[in-house]
C-alpha positions, 0 to 999 in steps of 0.5 A, spaced: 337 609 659 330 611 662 329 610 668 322 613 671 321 614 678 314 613 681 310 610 686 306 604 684 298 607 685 299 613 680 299 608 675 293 604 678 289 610 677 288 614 671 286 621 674 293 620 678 296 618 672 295 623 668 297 628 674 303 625 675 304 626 667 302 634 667 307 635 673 313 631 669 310 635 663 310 642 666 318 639 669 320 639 662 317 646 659 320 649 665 327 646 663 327 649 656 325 643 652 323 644 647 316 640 643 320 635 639 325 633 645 318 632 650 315 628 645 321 623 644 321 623 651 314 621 651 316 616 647 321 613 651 317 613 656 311 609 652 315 604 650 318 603 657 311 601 659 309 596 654 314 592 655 315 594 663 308 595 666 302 591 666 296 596 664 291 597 671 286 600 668 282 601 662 285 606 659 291 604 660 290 597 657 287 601 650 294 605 650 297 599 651 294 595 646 294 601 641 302 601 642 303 594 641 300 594 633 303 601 632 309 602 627 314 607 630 311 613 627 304 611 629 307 611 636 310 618 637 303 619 634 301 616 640 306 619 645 304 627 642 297 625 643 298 624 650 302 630 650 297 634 648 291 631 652 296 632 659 297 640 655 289 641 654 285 637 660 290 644 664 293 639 669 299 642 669 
């Protein structure tokens, strides 16, 4: 079960919450997992937004959107790329 511990106004804000992703990203590297396992666990955590949090901006209602009409190959597309926008906007 994932359970993700985080105060509610990093998900308000979409500069916080992208903080909040790099700081779990940069976590995860340091811990040994590899690319494969930080996606899946991108994954898991994308899922759990889509059926937990109702989004509280913008960007996170088109990702939820995005989601919510992905089949299951289209959404660990989606949770790489959030990989990767966290890896290049050198937050972490």
């Amino acid at each position: 079960m994932l359970v993700l511990l985080f105060k509610r106004t990093v998900i308000e804000n979409w500069k916080q919450w992208e903080d909040f992703l790099a700081d779990r990203l940069h976590h995860a590297q340091n811990a040994g997992m590899n690319k494969e396992a930080i996606g899946d666990l991108a994954f898991q955590i994308g899922g759990y937004f889509q059926n937990n949090v109702d989004p509280k901006n913008e960007q996170q209602r088109v990702l939820s959107d995005l989601w919510s009409v992905a089949d299951e190959n289209e959404r660990h597309a989606i949770a790489n790329m959030m990989v990767k926008l966290i890896q290049n906007n050198g937050n972490h």
